[in-house]
Residue frames as a rotation matrix with the C-alpha (Angstrom) as fourth column:
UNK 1
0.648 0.594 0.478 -187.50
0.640 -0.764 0.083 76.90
0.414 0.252 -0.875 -10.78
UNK 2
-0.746 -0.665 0.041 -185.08
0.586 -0.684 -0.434 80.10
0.316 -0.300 0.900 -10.46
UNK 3
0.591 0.450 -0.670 -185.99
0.780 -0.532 0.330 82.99
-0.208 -0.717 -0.665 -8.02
UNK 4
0.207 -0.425 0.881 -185.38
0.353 -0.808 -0.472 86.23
0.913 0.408 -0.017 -9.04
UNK 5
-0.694 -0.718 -0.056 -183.67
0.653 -0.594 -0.469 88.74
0.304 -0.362 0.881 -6.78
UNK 6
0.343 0.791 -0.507 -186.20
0.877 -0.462 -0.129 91.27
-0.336 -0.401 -0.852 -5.21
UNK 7
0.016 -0.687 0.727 -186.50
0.958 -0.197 -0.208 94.31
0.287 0.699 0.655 -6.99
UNK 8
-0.795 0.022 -0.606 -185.32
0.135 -0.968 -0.212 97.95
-0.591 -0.250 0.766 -5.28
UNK 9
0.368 0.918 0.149 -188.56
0.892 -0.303 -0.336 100.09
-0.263 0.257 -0.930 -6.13
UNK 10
0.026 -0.318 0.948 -188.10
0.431 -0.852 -0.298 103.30
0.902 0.417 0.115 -7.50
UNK 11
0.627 0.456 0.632 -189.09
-0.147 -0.727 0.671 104.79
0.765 -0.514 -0.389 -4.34
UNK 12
0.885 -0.461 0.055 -186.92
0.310 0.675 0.670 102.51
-0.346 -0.576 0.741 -2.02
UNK 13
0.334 -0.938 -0.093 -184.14
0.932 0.313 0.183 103.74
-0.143 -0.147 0.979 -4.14
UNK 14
0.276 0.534 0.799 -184.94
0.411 -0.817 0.404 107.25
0.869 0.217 -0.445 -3.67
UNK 15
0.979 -0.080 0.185 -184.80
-0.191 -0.068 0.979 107.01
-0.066 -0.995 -0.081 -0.08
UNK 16
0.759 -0.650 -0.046 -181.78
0.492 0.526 0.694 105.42
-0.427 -0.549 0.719 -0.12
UNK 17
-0.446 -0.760 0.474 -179.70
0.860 -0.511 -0.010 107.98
0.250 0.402 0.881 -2.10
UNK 18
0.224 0.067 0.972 -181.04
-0.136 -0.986 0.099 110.62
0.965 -0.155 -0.212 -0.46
UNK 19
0.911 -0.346 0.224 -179.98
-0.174 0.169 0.970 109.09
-0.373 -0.923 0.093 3.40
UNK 20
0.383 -0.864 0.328 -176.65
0.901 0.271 -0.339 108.58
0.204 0.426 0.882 1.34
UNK 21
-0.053 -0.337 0.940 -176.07
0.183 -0.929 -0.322 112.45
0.982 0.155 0.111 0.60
UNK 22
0.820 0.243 0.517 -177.28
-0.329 -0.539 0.775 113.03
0.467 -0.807 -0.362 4.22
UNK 23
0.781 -0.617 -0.098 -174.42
0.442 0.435 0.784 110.76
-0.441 -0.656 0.613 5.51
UNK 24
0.139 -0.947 0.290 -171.78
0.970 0.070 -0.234 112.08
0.201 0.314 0.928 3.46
UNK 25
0.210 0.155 0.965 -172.55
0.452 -0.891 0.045 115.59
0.867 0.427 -0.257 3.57
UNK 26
0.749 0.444 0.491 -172.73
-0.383 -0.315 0.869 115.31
0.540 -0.839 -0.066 7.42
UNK 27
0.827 -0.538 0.159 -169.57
0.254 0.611 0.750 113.34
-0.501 -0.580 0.642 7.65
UNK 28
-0.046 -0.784 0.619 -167.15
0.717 -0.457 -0.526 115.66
0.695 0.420 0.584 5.77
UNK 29
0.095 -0.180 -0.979 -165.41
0.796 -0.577 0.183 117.67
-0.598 -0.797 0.088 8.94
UNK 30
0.928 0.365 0.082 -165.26
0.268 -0.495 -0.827 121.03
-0.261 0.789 -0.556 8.03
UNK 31
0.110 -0.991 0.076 -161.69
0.988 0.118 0.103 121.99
-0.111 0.064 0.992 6.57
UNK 32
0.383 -0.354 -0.853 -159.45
0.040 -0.916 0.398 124.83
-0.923 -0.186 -0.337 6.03
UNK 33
0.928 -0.102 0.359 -158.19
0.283 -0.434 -0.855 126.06
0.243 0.895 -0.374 2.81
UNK 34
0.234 -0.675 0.699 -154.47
0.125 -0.692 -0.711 127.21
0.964 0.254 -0.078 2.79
UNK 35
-0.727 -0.575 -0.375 -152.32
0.576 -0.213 -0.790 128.57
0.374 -0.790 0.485 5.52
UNK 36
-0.063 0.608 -0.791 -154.18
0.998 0.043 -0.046 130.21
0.006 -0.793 -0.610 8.49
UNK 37
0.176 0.302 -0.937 -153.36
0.340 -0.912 -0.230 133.86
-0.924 -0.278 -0.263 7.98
UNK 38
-0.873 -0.100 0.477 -153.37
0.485 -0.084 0.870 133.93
-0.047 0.991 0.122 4.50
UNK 39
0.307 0.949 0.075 -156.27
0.942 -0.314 0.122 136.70
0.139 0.033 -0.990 3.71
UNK 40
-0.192 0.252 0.948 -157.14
-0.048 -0.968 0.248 140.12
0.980 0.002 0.198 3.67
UNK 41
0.088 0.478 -0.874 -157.95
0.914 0.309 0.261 141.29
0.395 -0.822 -0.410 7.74
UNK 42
-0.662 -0.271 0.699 -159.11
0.109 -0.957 -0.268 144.19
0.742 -0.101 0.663 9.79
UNK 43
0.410 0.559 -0.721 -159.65
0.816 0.128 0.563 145.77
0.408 -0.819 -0.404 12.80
UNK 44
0.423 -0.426 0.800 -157.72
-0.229 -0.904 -0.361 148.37
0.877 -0.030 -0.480 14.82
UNK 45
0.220 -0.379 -0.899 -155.56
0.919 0.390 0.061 149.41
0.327 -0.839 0.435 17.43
UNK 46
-0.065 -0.247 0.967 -154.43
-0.333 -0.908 -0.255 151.61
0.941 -0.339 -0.024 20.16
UNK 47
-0.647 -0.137 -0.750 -154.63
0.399 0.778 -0.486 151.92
0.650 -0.614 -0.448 23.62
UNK 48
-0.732 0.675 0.089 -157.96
-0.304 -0.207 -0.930 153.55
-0.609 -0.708 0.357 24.89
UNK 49
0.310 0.830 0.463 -161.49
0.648 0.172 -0.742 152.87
-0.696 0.530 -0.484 23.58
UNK 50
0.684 0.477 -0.553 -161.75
0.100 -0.811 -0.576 156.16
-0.723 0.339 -0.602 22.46
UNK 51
0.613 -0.556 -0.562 -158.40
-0.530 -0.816 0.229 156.12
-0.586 0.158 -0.795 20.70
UNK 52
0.452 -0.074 0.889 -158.38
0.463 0.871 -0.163 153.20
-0.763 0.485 0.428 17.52
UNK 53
-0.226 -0.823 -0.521 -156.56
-0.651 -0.270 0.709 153.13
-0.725 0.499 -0.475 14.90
UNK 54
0.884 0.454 -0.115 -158.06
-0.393 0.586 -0.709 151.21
-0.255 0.672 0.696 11.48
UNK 55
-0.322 -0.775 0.544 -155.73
-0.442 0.631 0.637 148.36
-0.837 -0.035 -0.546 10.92
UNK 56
0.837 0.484 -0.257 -156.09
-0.519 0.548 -0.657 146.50
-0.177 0.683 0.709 6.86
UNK 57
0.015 -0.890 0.457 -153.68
-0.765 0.284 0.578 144.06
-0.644 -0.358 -0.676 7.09
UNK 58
0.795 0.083 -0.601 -153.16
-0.506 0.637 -0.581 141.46
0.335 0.766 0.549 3.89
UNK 59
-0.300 -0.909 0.289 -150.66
-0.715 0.414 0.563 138.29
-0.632 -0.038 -0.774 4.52
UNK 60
0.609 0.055 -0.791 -149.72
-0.604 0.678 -0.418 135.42
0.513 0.733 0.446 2.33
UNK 61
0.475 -0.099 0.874 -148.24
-0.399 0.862 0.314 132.54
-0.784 -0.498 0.370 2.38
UNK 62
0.552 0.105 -0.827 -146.03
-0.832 0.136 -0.538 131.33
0.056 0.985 0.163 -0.24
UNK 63
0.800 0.390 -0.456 -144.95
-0.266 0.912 0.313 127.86
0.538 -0.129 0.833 1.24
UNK 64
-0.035 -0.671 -0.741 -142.23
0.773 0.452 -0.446 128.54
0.634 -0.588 0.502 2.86
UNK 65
-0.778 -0.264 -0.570 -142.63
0.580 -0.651 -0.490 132.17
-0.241 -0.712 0.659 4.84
UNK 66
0.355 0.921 0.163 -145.75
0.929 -0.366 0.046 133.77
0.102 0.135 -0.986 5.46
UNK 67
-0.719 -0.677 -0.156 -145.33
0.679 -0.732 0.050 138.01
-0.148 -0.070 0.986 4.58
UNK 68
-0.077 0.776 0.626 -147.40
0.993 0.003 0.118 140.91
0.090 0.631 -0.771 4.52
UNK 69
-0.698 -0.491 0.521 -148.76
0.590 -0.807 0.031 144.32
0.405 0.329 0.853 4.23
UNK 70
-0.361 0.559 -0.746 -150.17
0.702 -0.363 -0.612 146.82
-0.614 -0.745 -0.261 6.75
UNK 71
0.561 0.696 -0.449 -152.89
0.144 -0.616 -0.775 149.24
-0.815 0.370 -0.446 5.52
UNK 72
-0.254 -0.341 0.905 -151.82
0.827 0.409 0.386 148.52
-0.501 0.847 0.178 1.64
UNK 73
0.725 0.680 0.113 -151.23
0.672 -0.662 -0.331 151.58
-0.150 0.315 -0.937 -0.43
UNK 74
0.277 -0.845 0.457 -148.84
0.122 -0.441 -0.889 154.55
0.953 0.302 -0.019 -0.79
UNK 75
-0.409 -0.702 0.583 -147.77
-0.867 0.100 -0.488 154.49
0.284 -0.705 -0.650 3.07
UNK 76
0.908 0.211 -0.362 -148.27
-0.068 0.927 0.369 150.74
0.414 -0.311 0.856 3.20
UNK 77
0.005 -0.864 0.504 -145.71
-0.946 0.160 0.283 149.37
-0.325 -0.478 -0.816 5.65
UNK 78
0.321 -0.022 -0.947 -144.22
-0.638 0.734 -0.233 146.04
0.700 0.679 0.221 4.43
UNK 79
0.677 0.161 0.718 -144.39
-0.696 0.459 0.552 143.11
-0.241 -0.874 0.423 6.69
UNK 80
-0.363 -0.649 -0.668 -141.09
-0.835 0.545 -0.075 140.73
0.413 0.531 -0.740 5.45
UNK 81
-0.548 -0.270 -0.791 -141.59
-0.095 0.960 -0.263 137.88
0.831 -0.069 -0.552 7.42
UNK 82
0.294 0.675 0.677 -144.74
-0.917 -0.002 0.400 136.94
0.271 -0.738 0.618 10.08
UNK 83
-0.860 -0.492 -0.136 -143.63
-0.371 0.786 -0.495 133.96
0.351 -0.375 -0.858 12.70
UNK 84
0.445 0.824 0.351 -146.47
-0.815 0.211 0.540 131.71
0.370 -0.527 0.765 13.63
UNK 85
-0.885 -0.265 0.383 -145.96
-0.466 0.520 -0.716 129.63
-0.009 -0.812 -0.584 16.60
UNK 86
0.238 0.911 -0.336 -149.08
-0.664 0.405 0.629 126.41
0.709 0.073 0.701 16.27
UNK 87
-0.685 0.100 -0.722 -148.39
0.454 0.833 -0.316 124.58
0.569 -0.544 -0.616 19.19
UNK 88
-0.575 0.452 -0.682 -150.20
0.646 -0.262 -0.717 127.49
-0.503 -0.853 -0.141 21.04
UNK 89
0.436 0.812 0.388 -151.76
0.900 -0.400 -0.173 129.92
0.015 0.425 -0.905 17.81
UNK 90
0.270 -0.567 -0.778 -149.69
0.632 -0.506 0.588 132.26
-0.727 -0.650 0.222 18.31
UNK 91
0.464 -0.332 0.821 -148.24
0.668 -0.477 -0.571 135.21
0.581 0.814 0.001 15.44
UNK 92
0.389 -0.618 -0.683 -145.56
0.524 -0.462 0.716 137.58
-0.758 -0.637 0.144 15.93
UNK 93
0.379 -0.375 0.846 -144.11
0.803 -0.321 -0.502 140.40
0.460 0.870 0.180 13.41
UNK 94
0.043 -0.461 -0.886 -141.88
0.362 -0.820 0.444 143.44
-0.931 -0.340 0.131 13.12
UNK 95
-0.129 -0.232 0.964 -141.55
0.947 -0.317 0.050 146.03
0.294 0.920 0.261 10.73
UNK 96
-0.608 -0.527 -0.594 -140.26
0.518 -0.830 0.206 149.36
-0.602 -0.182 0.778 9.61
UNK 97
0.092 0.836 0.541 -142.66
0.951 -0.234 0.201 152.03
0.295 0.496 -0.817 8.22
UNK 98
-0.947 -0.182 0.263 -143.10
0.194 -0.981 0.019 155.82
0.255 0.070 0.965 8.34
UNK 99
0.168 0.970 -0.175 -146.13
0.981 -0.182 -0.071 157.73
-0.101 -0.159 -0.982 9.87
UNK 100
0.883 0.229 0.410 -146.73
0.322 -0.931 -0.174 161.95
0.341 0.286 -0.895 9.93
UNK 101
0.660 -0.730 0.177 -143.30
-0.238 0.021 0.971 162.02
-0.713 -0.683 -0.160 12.48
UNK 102
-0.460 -0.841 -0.284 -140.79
-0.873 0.488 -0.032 160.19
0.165 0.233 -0.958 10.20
UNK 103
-0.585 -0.222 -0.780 -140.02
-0.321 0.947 -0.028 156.53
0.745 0.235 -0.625 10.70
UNK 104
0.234 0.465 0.854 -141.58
-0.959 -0.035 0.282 153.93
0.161 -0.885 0.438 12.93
UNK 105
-0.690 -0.460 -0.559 -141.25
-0.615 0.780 0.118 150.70
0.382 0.425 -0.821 14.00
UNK 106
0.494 0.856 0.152 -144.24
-0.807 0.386 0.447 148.05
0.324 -0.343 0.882 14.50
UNK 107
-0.989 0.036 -0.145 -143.72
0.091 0.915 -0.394 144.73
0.118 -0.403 -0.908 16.57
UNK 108
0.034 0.997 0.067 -147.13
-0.929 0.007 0.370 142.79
0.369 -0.074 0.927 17.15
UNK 109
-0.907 -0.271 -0.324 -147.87
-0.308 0.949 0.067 139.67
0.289 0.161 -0.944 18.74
UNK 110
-0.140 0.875 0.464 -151.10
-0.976 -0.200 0.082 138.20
0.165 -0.442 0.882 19.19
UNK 111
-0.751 0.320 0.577 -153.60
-0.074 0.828 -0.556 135.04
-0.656 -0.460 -0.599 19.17
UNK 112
-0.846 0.446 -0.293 -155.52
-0.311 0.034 0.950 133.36
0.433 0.895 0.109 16.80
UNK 113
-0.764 0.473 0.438 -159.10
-0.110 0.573 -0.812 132.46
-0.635 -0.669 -0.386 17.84
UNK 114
0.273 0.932 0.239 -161.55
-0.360 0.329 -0.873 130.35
-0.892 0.153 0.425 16.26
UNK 115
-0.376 -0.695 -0.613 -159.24
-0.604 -0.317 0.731 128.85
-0.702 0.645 -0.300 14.23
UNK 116
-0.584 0.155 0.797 -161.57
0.485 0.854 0.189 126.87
-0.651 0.497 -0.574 12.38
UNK 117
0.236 0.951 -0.198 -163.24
0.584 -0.302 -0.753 129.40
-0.776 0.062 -0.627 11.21
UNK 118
0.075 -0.558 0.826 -163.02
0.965 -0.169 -0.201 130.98
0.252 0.813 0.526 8.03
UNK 119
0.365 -0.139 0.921 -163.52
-0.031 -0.990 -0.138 134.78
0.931 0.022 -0.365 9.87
UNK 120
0.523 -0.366 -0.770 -161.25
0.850 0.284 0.443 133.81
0.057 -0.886 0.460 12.78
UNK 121
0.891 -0.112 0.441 -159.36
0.098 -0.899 -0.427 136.54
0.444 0.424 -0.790 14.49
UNK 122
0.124 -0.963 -0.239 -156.05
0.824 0.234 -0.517 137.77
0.553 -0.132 0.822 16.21
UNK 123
0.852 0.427 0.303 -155.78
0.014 -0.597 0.802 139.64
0.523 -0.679 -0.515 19.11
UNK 124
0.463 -0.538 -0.704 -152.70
0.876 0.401 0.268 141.31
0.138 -0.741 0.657 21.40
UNK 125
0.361 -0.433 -0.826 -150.11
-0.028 -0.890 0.455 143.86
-0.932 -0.141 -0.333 21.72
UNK 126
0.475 -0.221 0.852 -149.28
0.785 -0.331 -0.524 146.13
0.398 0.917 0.016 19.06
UNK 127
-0.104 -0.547 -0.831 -146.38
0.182 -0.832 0.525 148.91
-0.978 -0.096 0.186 19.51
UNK 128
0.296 -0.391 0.872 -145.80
0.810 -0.381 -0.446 151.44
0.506 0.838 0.204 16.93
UNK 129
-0.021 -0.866 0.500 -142.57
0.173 -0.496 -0.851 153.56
0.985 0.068 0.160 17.93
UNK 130
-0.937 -0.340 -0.082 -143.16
-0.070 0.411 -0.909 154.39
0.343 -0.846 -0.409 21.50
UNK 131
0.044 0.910 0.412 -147.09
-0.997 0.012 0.081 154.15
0.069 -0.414 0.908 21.94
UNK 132
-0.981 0.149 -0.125 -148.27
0.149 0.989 0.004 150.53
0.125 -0.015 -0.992 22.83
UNK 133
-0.524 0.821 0.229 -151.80
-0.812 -0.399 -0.426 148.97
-0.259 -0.409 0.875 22.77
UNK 134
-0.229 0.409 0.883 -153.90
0.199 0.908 -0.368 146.25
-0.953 0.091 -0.290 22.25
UNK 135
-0.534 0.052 -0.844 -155.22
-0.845 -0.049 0.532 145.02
-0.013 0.997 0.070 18.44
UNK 136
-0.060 0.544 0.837 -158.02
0.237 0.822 -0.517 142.70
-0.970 0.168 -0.178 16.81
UNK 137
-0.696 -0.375 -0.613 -157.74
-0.640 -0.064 0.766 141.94
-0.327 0.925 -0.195 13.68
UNK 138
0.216 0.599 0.771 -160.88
-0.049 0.795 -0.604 139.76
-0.975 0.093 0.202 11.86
UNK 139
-0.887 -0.367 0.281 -160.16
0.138 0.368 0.919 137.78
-0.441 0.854 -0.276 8.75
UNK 140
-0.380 0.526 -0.761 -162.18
-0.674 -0.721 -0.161 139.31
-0.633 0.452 0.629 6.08
């Protein structure tokens, strides 16, 4: 006499593809997407409360040199070439641009925090010609 195999109930196999999805769903870490400051971001600077400045800042990434553009528009300033520094999170840029005066020149360097996050931000010093001041920047 042969013995059949016990058969999974519907229900039994209900449960068990639905504790599947729960394990997989819960065991995919969450990831990034693309290069870290790739995105659209804003925030401001300056150097008193009272005295901010609206910062829209847009970088890319195009696999070898990450570039972008400060408040994007007719007196966008063009960002050639942004240095990030991942042993510590770090960014760093210069660029030439024009404000109501004439020329200017920007230098920034900041920190990334929360870099898992998809609205992580970037914080430090920002010069533009001779003012300095702090800057936060949140990925949009």
């Amino acid at each position: 006499m042969m013995t059949r195999p016990p058969v999974v109930g519907g229900l039994q196999m209900c449960g068990l593809l639905i504790c599947s999805l729960v394990i997989l769903s819960t065991a995919s870490p969450r990831t990034q997407e693309g290069h870290p400051l790739t995105g659209t971001w804003s925030g401001d600077w300056g150097a008193a409360p009272g005295k901010r400045t609206h910062i829209t800042m847009v970088m890319s990434w195009d696999g070898k040199t990450v570039t972008g553009t400060i408040n994007p528009g007719p007196d966008a300033i063009a960002v050639p070439a942004i240095a990030l520094d991942v042993t510590n999170w770090t960014m760093r840029f210069e660029a030439d641009g024009k404000d109501a005066s004439g020329p200017v020149h920007v230098a920034a360097e900041g920190r990334i925090e929360d870099i898992a996050s998809y609205h992580r931000t970037i914080s430090g010093t920002w010069r533009q010609g001779t003012a300095k001041g702090d800057f936060k920047l949140t990925r949009d």
